[in-house]
N, C-alpha and C positions, 0 to 999 in steps of 0.2 A: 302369373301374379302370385298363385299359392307359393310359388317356392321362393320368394322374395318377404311377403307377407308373415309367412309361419315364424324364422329364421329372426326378423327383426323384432316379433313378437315375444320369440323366447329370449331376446336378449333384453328386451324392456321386463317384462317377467323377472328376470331372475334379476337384471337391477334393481329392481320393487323389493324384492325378497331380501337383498341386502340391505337397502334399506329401513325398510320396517321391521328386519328380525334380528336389531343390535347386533346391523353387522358383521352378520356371519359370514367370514372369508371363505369358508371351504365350497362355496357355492361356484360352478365351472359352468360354461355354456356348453363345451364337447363338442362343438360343432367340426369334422371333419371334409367339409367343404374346400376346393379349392380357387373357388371363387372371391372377390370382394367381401362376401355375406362371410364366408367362411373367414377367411383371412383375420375378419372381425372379431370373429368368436377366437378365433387363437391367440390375437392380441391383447382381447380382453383376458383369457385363462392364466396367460405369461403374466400380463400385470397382477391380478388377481394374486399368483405365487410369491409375486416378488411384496407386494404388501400383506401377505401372511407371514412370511418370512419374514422381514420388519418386525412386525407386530410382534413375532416371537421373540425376536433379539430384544427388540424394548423391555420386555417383560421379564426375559431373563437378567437383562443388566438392571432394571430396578429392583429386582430378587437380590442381586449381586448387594448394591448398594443399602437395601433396606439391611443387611446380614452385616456389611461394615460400619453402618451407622450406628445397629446394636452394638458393635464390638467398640468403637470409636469411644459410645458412652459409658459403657464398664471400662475400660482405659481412661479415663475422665474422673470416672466416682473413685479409681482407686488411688487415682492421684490425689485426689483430693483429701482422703484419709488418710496419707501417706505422708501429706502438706500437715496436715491435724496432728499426727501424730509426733513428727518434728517441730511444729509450734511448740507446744506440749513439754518437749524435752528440753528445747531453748528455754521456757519460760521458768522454769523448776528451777 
């Protein structure tokens, strides 16, 4: 029963810990089992990678986008003074 018990345990365990600690993806079960129980734990570890991985892309492409939307807006302002400054010349 121990070796059934322990195994389901650290995987409620360390679900809780992602849980309640914002998250934190770098958390693995490591179970080396090749049983059901184990299986488990490698399943969960693979998903685990593959939504950190996510997470990091996310984060990189809104890095991306927050850095063109700065540039977007300075192409914007300098239109605009550029629109000014030929108004200006037309009006004269």
């Amino acid at each position: 029963i121990r070796a059934v018990v322990y195994p389901v345990r650290k995987v409620s365990e360390v679900l809780d810990q992602i849980a309640n600690n914002s998250g934190d993806l770098t958390k693995r079960i490591g179970f080396e089992g090749t049983d059901e129980i184990g299986s488990l734990g490698k399943s969960f570890d693979r998903f685990m990678d593959k939504q950190q991985t996510m997470v990091r892309e996310i984060a990189d492409a809104a890095g991306i986008l927050a850095e063109s939307s700065g540039q977007m807006s300075d192409a914007t302002e300098d239109t605009g003074r550029a629109f000014g400054k030929i108004s200006a010349v037309v009006s004269t």
